[in-house]
FINUTI-916273 format. One line per field, with one value per residue: x, y, z of N, C-alpha, C in turn; residue number from 1. Coordinates in steps of 0.05 Angstrom, whole numbers, plus 5000, padded with zeros to 4 digits. Each point is the difference from the previous one (the first is absolute). Example, Ala and Ser with C-alpha at 12.3 -4.5 7.8 and 13.67 -1.06 7.14 Angstrom:
<rs>
n.x: [5264:4993] $
n.y: [4886:5021] $
n.z: [5156:4986] $
ca.x: [4982:5016] $
ca.y: [5024:5024] $
ca.z: [5000:5001] $
c.x: [5018:4985] $
c.y: [5024:5022] $
c.z: [5000:5014] $
pos: [1:2] $
</rs>
This chain:
<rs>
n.x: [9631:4989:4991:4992:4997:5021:5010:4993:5006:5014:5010:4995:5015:5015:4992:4998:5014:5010:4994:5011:5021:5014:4998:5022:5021:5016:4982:5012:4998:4978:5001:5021:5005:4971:4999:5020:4993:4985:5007:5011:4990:4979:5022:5008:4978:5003:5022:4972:4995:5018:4991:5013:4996:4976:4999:5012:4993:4981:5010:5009:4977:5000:5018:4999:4990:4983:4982:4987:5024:4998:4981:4999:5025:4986:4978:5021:5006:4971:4988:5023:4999:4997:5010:5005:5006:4975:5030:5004:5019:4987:4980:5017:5024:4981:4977:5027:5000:4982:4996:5027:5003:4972:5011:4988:4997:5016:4996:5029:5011:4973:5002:4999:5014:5024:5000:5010:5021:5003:5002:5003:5019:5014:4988:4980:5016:5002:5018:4985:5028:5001:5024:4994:5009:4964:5014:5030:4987:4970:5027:5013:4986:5015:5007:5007:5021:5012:5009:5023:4996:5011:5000:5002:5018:5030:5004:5007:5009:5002:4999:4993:5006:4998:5001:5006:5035:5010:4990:5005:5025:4995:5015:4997:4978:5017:5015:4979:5001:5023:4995:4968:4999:5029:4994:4979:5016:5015:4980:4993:4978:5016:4987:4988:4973:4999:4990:5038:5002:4989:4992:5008:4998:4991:5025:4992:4983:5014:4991:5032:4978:5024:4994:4977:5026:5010:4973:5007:5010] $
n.y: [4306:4983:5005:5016:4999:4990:5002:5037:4992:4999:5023:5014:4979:4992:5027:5004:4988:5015:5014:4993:4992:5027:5011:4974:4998:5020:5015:4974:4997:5017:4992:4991:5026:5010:4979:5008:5016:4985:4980:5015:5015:4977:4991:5028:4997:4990:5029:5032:5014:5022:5013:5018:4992:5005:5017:5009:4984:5018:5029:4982:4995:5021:5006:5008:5010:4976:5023:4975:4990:5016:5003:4987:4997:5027:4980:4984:5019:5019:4971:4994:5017:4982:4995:4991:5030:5015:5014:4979:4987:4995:4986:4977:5010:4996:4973:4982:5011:4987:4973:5002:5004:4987:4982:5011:4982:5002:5016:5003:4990:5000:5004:4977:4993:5020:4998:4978:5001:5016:4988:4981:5021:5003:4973:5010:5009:5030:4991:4982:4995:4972:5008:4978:4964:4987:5030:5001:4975:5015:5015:4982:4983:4986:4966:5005:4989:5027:5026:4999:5007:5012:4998:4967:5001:5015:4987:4980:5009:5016:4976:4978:5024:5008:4972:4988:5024:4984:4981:5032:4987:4994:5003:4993:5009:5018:4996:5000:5015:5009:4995:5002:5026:5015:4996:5010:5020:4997:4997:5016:4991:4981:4989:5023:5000:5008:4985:4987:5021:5010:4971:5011:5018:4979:4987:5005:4990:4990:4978:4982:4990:5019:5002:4998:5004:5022:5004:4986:5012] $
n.z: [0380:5013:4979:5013:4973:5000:5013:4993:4989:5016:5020:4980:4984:5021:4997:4967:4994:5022:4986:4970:5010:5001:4972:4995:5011:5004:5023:5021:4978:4995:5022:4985:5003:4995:4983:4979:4992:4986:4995:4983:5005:4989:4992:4989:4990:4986:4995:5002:4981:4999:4991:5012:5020:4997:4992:5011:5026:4995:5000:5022:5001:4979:5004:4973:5006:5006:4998:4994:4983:5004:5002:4991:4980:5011:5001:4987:4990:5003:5003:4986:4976:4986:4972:5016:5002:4982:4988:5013:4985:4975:5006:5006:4978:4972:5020:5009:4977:4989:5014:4990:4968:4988:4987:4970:4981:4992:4990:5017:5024:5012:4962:4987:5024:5000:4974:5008:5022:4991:4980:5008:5011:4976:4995:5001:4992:4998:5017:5014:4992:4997:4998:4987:5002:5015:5024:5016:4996:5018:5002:5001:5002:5007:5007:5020:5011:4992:5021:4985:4974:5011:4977:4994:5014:5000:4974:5024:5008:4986:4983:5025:5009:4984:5009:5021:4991:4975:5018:5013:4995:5025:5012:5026:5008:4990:5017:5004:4990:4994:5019:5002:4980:5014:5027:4994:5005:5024:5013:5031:4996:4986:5015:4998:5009:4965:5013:4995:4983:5025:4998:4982:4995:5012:4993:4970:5000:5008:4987:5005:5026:5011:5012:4982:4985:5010:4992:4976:5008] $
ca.x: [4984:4968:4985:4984:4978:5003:4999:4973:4981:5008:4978:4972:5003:4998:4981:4976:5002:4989:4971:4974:4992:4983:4967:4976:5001:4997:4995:5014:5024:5006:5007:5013:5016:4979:4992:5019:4997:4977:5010:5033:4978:4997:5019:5015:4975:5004:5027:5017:5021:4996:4987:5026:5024:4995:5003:5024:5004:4990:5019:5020:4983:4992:5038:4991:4968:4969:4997:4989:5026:5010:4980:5004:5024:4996:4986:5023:5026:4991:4997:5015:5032:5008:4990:5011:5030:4992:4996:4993:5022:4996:4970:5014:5020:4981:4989:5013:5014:4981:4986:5019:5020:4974:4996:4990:5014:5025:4981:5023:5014:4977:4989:4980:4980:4990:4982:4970:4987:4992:4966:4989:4995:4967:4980:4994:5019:5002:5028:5021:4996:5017:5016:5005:4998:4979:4989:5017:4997:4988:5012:5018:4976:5021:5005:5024:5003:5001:5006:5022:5008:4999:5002:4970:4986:4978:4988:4981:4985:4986:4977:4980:4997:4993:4974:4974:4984:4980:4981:4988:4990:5017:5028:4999:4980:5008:5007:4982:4986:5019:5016:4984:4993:5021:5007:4978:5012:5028:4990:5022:4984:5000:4975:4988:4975:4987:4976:5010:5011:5004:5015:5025:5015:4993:5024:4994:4977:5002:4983:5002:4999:5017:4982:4986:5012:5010:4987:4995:5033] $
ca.y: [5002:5013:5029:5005:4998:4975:4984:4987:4979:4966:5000:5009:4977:4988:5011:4997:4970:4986:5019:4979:4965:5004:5004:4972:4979:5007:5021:5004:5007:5032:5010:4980:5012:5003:4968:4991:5023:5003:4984:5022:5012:4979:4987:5020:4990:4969:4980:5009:5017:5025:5000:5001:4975:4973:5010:4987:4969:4986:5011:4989:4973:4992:4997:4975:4982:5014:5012:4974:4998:5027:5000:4967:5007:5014:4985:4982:5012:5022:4982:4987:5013:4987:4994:4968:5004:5019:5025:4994:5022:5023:5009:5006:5015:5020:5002:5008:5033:5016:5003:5005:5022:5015:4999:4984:4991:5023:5007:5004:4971:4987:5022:4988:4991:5029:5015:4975:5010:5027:4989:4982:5018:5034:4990:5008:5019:5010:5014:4975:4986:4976:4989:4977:4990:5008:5024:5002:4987:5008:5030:4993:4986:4976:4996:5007:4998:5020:5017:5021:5024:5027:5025:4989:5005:5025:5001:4983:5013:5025:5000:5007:5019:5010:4986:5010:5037:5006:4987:4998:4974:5003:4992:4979:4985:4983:4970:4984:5001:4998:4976:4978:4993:4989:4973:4984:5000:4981:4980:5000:4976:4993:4982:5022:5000:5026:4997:4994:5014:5004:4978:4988:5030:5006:5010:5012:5013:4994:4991:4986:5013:4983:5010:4969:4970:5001:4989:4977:4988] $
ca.z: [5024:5001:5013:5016:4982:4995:5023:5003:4974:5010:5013:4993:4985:5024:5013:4989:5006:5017:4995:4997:5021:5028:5000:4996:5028:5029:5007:5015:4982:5003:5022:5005:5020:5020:5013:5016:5022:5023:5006:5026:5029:5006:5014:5021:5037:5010:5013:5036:4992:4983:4965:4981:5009:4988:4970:4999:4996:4974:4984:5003:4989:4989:4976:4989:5004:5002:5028:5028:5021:5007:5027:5011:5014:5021:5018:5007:5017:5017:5021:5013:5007:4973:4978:4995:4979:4980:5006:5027:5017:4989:5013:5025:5001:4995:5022:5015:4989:5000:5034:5022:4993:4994:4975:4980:4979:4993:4971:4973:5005:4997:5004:4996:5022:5009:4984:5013:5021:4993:4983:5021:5016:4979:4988:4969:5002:4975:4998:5009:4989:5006:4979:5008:4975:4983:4980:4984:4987:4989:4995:4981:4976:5005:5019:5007:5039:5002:4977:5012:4986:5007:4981:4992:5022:5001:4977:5005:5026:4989:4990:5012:5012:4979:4993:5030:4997:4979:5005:5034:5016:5022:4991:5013:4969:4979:5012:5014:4974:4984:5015:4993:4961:4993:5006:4977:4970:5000:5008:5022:5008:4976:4998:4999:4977:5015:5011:5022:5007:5027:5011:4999:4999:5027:5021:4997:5023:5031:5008:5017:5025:5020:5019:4998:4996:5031:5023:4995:5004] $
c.x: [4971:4989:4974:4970:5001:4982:4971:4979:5005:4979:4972:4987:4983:4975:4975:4994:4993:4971:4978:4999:4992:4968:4980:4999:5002:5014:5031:5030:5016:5015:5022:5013:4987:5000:5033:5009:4974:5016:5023:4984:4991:5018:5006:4982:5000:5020:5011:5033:5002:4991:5032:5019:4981:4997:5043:4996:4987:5011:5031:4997:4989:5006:4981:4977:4978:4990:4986:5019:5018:4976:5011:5026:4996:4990:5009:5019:4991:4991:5020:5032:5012:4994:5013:5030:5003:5002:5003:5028:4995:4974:5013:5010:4980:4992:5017:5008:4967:4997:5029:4997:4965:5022:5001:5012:5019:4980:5020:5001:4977:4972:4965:4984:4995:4975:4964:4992:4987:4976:4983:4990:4974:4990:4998:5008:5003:5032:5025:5001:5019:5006:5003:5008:4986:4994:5024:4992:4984:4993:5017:4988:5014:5000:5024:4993:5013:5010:5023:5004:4973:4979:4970:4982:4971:4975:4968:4980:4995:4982:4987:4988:4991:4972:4988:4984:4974:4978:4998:4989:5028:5028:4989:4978:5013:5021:4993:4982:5021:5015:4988:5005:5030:5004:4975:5018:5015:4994:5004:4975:4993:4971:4981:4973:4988:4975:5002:5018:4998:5006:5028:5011:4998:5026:5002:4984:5004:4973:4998:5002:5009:4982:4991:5023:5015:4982:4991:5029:4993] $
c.y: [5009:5034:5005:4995:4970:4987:5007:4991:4976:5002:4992:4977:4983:5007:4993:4961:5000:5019:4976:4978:5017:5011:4984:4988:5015:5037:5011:5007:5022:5000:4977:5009:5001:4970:4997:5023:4987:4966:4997:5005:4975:4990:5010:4998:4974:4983:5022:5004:5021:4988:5007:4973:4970:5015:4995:4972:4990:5008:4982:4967:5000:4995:4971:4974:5022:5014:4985:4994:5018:4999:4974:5004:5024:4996:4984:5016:5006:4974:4985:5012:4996:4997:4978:5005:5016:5026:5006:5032:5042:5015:5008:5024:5035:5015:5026:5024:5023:5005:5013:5031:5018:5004:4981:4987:5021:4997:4999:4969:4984:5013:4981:4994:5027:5006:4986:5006:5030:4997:4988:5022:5012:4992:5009:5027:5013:5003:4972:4981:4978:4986:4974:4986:5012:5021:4998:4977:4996:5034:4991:4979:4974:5000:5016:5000:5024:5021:5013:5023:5025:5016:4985:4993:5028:5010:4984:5013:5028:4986:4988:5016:5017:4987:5010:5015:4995:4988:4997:4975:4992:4981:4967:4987:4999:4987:4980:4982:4984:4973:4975:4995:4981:4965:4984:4991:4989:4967:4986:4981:4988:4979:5019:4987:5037:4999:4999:5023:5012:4988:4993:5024:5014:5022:5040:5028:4998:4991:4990:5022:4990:5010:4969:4978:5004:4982:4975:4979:4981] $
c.z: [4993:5004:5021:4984:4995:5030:5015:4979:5009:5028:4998:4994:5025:5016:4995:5004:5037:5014:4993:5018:5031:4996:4992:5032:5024:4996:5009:4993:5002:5029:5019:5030:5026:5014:5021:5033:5027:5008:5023:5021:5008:5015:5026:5031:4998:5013:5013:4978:4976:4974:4985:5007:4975:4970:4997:4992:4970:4972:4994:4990:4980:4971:4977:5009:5000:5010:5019:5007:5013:5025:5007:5025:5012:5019:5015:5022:5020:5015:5006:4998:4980:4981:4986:4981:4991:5010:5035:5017:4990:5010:5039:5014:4996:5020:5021:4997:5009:5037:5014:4992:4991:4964:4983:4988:4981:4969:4970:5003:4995:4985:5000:5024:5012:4995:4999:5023:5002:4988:5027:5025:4999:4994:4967:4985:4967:4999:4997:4970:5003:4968:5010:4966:4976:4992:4962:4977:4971:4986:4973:4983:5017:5029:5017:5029:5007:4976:5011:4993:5017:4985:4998:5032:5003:4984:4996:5031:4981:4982:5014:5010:4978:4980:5022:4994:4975:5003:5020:5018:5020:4988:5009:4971:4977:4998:5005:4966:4980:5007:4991:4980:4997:5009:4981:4971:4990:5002:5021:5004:4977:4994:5005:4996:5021:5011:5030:5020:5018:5016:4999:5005:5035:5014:4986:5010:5024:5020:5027:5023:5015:5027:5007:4998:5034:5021:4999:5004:5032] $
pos: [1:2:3:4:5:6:7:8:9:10:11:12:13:14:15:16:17:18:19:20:21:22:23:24:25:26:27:28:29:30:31:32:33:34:35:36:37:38:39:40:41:42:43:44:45:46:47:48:49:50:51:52:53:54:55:56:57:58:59:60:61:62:63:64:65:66:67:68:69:70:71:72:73:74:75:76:77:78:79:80:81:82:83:84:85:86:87:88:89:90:91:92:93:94:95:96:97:98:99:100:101:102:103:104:105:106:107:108:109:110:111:112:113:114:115:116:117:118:119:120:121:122:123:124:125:126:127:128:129:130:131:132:133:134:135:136:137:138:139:140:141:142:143:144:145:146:147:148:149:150:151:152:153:154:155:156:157:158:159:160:161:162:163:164:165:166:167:168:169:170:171:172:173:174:175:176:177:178:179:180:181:182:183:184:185:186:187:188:189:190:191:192:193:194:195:196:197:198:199:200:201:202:203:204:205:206:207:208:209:210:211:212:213:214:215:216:217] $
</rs>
């Protein structure tokens, strides 16, 4: 099993890689949480509903895709009710627990979207952190769609938290940071020209404004 030294050199690894493409192309890097936080509110007045009821819906949407598709399919639901399938009974059932009963996603049973909507809530945050694929992925050098072991679980949330601390830099930013260098790395946009890189890294940044794509519907 990986050690805590191990894993943050893997961190670190990731960090410094998405440091240089966000200090060549875009500012907005640093604050992945803030875009998706001010988006959530966006919605939330545009469809005349709570900021926690559409941070759910998008927490529940956004299982394996982009973060444009993840706005996309929220935009979808919150105008018409549906998502053509996706997650459709699970974003449903969510809904219905939080407006009947005023609760969340269960954090043991659901800890990944828990732990998204909480990011999404706080915006930009020194405490929240969202274990997802890409943190665990890029923690362990390798692809991986999750993590079971416990022991490397925990092992992986103290060394971020322990980078933050050493480089006083908010938990959310270096997430935000570490995420880029990793999907660059892997080659999650394999036709890349770095010139091109904001362009294409858009879902990234959360470029896409659902505000503007709502009113053009």
């Amino acid at each position: 099993m990986l050690s805590i030294k191990q894993i943050k050199r893997n961190i670190t690894d990731s960090l410094i890689a998405g440091q240089e493409l966000i200090d060549e192309h875009r500012d907005e890097g640093y604050s992945w949480y803030d875009n998706a936080a001010d988006q959530t509110h966006k919605l939330a007045r545009h469809f005349d509903r709570s900021a926690v009821e559409v941070s759910i819906i998008l927490g529940c949407s956004s299982r394996s895709c982009s973060v444009v598709e993840s706005f996309r399919r929220t935009c979808d639901y919150l105008e018409t009710g549906t998502t053509c399938g996706f997650a459709e009974g699970y974003i449903n059932s969510t809904l219905e627990r939080y407006i009947c009963f005023g609760l969340l996603p269960n954090p043991v049973a659901s800890p990944k979207v828990s732990q998204f909507i909480d990011n999404v809530l706080n915006g930009d945050s020194w405490h929240n952190l969202t274990l997802d694929r890409h943190s665990f992925s890029l923690s362990v050098g390798e692809t991986v769609e999750t993590i079971s072991n416990v022991e490397l679980v925990r092992r992986i949330r103290v060394a971020h938290f322990q980078l933050s601390a050493e480089f006083e830099t908010k938990i959310s930013e270096l997430q935000s940071v570490s995420w880029i260098g990793w999907r660059q790395h892997v080659g999650r946009f394999p036709a890349i020209d770095r010139c091109n890189f904001a362009t294409h890294h858009k879902d990234v940044f959360a470029d896409f404004d659902c505000y503007e794509y709502c009113l053009q519907r």
